[in-house]
C-alpha positions in Angstrom: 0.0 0.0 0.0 1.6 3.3 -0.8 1.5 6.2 1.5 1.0 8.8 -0.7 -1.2 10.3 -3.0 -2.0 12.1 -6.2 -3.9 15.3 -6.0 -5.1 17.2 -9.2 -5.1 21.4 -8.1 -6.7 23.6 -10.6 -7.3 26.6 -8.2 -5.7 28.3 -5.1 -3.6 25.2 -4.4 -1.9 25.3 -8.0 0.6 28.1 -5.3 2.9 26.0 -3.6 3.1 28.5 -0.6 -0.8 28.0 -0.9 -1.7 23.6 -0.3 1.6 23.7 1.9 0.0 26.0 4.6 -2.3 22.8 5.3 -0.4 20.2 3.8 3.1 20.4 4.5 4.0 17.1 2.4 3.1 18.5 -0.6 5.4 18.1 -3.3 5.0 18.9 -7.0 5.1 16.3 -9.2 4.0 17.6 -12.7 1.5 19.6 -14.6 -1.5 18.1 -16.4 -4.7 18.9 -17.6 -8.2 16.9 -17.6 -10.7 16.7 -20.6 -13.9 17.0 -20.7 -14.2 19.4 -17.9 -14.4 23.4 -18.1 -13.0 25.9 -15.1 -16.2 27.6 -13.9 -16.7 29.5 -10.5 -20.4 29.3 -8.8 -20.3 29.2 -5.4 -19.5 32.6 -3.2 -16.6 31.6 -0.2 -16.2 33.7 2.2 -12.2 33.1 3.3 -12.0 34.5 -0.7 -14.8 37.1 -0.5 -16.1 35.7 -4.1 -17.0 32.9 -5.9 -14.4 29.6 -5.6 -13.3 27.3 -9.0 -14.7 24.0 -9.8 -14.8 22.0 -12.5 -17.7 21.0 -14.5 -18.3 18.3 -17.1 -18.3 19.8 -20.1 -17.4 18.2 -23.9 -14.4 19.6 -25.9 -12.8 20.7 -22.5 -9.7 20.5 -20.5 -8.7 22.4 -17.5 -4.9 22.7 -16.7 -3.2 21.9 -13.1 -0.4 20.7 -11.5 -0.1 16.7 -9.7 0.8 16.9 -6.5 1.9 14.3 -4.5 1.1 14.2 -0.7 1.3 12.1 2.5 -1.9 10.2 3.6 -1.6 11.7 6.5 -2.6 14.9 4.9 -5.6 13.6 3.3 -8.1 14.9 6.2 -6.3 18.0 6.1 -7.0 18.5 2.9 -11.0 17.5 2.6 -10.6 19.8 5.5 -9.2 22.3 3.2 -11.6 22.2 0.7 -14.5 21.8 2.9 -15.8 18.7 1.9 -17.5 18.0 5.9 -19.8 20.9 5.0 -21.0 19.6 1.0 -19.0 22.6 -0.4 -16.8 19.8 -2.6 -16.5 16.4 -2.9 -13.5 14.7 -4.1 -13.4 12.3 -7.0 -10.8 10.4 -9.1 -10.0 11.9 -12.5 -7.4 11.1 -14.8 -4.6 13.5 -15.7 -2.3 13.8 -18.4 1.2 14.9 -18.2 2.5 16.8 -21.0 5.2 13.5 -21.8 1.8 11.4 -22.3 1.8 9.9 -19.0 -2.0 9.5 -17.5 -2.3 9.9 -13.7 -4.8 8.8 -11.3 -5.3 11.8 -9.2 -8.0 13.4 -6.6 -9.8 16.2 -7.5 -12.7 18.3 -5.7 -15.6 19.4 -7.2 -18.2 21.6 -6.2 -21.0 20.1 -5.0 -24.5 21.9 -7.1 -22.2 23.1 -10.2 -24.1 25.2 -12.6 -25.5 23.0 -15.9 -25.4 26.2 -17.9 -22.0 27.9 -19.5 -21.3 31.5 -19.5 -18.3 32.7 -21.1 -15.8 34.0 -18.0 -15.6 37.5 -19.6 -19.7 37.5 -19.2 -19.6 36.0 -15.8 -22.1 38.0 -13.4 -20.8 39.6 -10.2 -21.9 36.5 -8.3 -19.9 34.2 -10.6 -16.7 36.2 -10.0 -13.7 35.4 -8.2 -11.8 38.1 -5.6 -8.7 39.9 -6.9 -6.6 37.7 -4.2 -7.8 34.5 -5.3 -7.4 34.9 -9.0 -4.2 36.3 -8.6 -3.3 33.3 -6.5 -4.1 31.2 -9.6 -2.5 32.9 -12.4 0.3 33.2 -10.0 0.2 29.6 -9.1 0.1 28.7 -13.2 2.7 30.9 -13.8 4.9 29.4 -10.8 4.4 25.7 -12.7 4.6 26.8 -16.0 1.1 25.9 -17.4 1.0 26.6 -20.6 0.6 29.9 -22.2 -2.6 29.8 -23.7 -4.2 28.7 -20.8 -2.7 31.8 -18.5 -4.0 34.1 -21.4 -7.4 32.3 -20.6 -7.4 32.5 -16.9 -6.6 36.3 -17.4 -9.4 36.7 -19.4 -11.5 36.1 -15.9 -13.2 38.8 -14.4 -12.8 39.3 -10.6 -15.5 40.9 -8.4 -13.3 44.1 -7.0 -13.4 42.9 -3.6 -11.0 45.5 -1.7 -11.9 44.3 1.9 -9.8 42.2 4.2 -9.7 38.4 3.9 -10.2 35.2 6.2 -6.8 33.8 5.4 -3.9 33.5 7.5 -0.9 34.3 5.7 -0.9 36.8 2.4 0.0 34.6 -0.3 0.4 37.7 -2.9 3.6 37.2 -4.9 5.3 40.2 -6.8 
């Protein structure tokens, strides 16, 4: 039985500084991306003062992140983390592929009630956006791993909310 496992991060935890503040044993492993599932932000979080990412089925698809590998002992700490106790996510088993071909068996959360319908993230309504802190901690976390170009250019093409208030998060995780 191996003590570790695979996590697939396609938000705040694609920042190392970010998933290590709960899960120390965190250590990257590679970068990926899952078809058949579009980024999409629905539910309002208040340690982020906006809406949170999740991933929805959706044809034609992929969403990039990075493959984490972590300690089981960091696996309640990290359903913690994502608040899967209170039906906010719920992990699942996806399978990544690695820019060299590879296909990884990794855990993913999901948003538990994800919207059926698309909007376009430039048209997102206020509710549907992210804060400026936590979409800067994802592009910052995609540009830290490299993820491809196009799909930065995308992420920046999210609108945030323009939340200037104070957040529910105990260290500033803002890189220059």
């Amino acid at each position: 039985m191996s003590s570790t496992f695979l996590y697939f991060a396609y938000g705040s935890n694609l920042l190392a500084k970010r998933i290590r503040l709960s899960n120390p044993t965190a250590i990257m492993k590679d970068i990926g991306y899952i078809k058949n599932f579009r980024l999409d932000f629905n539910r309002y979080s208040k340690r982020w003062c906006g809406s949170s990412a999740t991933i929805v089925e959706t044809e034609n698809s992929v969403v990039w992140g990075v493959v984490w590998e972590l300690d089981k002992c960091n696996l309640a700490t990290l359903d913690n983390q994502e608040g899967v106790q209170d039906n906010i996510y719920h992990a699942m088993s996806v399978n990544v592929e690695t820019p060299d071909g590879r296909t990884l068996d990794c855990r993913v959360y999901q948003q538990c009630n994800n919207p059926k319908e698309y909007i376009k993230p430039e048209d997102f309504p206020m509710d549907k956006r992210p804060s400026p802190l936590y979409l800067s901690m994802i592009l910052n976390g995609a540009k830290e791993n490299s993820l491809p170009a196009d799909y930065i250019k995308f992420l920046k093409t999210i609108p945030h909310n323009g939340y200037e208030g104070e957040y529910d998060i105990s260290l500033s995780l803002i890189q220059n």
